[in-house]
C-alpha positions as CSV (number, residue, x, y, z in Angstrom):
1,X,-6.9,-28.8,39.0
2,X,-6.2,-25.0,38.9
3,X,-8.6,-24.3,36.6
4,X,-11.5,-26.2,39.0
5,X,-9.9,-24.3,42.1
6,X,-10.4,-21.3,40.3
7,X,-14.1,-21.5,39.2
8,X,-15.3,-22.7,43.0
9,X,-13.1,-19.7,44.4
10,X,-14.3,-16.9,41.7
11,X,-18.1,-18.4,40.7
12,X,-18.9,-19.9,37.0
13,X,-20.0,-15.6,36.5
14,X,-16.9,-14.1,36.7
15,X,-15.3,-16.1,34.9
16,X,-17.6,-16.1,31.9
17,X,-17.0,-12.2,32.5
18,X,-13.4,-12.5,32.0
19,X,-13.6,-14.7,29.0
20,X,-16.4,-12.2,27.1
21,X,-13.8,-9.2,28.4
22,X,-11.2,-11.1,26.6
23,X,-13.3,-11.8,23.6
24,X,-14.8,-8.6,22.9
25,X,-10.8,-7.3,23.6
26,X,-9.9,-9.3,20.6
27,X,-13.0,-8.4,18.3
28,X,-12.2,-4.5,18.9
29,X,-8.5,-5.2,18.1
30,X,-9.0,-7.1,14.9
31,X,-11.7,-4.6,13.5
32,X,-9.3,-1.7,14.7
33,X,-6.6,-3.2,12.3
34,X,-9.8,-4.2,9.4
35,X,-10.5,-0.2,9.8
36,X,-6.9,1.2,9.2
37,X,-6.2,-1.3,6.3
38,X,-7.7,1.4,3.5
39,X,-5.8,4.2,5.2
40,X,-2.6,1.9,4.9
41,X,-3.4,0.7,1.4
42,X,-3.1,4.3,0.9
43,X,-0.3,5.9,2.3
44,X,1.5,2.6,0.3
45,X,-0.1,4.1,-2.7
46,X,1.0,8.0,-1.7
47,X,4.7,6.6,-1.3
48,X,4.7,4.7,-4.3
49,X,2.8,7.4,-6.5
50,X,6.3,9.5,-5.1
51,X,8.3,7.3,-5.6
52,X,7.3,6.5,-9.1
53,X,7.9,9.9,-10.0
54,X,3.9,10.4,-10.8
55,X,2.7,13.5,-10.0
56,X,-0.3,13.5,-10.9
57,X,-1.3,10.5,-8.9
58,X,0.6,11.8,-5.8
59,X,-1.1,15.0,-6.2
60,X,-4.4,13.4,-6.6
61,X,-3.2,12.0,-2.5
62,X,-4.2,15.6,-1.2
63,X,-7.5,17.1,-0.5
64,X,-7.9,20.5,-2.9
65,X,-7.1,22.3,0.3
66,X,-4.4,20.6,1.9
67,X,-1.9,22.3,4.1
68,X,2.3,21.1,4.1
69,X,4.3,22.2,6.3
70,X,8.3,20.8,6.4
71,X,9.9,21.7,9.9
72,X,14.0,22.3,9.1
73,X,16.8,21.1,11.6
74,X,15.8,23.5,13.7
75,X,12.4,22.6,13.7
76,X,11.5,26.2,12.3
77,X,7.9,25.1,10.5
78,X,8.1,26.6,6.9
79,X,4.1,26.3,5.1
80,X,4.1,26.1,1.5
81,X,1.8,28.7,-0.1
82,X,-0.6,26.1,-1.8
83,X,-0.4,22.4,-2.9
84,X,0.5,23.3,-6.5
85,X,3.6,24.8,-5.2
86,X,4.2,21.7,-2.7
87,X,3.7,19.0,-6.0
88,X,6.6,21.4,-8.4
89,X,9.0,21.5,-5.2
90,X,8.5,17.3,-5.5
91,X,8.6,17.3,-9.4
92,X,12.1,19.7,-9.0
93,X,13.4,17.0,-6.4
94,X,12.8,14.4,-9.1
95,X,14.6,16.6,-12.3
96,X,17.8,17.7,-10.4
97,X,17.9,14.0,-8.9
98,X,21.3,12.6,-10.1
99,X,19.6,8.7,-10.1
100,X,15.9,7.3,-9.2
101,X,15.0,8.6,-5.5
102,X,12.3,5.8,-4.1
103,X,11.1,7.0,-0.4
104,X,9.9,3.2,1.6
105,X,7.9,3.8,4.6
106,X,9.7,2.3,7.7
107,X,6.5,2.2,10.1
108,X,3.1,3.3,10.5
109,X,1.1,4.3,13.0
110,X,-2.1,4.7,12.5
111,X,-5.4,6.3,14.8
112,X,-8.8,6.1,13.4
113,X,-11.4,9.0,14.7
114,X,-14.3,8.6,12.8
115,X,-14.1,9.6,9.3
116,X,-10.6,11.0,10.3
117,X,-7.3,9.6,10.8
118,X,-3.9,10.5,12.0
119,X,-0.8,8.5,10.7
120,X,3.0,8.9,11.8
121,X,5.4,7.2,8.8
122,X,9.1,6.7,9.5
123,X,10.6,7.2,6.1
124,X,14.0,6.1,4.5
125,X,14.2,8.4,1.2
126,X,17.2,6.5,-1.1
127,X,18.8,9.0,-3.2
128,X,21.6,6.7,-5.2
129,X,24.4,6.1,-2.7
130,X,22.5,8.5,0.1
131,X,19.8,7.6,2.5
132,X,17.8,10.6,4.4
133,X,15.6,9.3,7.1
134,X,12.5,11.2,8.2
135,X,8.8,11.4,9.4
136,X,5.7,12.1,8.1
137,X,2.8,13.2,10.2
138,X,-0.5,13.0,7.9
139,X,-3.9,14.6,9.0
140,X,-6.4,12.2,6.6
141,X,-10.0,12.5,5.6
142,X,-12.3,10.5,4.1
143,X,-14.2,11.8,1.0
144,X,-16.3,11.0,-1.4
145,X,-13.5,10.0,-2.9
146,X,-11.5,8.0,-0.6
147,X,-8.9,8.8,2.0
148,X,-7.3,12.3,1.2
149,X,-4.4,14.2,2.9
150,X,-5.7,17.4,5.0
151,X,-2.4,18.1,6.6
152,X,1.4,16.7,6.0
153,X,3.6,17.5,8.2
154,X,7.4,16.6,7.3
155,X,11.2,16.4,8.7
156,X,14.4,14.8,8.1
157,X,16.5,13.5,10.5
């Protein structure tokens, strides 16, 4: 009965307008997520390159030009003179490591601009016994040869 009260009091139209607002809504949502499923695939791939302890992979996550910043507890920004010098800081980490360090993305938010995206990642970084917690605030591209890192931005908790 509500439903019949409703179409004499509204008009067939509108509600046909609601239902194609409500339909288009949930097209736009589930391409939205369809679109940011390569840029998740890769940031998995950029954690578990890390993770994994390969290097080259990881580095092959960055555009040539890439900028990394890591902000320190007091969010003083400190820019690492190129990416080569970025990718031995992480192969150093790795060496002086006591056990396996494996860094697991917590949660991702992704933005989609084109044939640019923006991605937040909560971090845990287990280092044996210890667990550092962190974000990572990527600046992607797309290129000819797939999503690349433009920016990283980086703290710990």
């Amino acid at each position: 009965m509500a439903v019949k009260q409703l179409l004499l009091k509204l008009g067939f139209g509108a509600v046909i307008c609601v239902i194609g607002i409500l339909v288009v809504a949930d097209v736009t949502s589930a391409s939205g997520t369809r679109d940011q499923e390569p840029i998740n695939a890769f940031l998995d791939y950029y954690f578990s390159s890390w993770s994994n302890r390969d290097m080259d992979a990881y580095k092959n996550c960055f555009h040539p030009k890439a900028t990394i910043v890591f902000l320190d507890r007091a969010n003083a920004p400190h820019a690492f003179p190129s990416l080569d010098v970025f990718i031995r800081t992480q192969e150093e980490a790795h060496q002086k490591s006591a056990g396996k360090m494996r860094e697991v993305p917590l949660d991702k938010r992704i933005t989609m601009v084109g044939k640019m995206s923006q991605a937040t990642v909560r971090w845990k970084l287990l280092k044996g016994l210890q667990t550092v917690t962190g974000v990572d605030l990527f600046t992607l591209v797309l290129t000819p040869k797939g999503w690349k890192i433009l920016h990283l931005t980086f703290l710990n908790d």
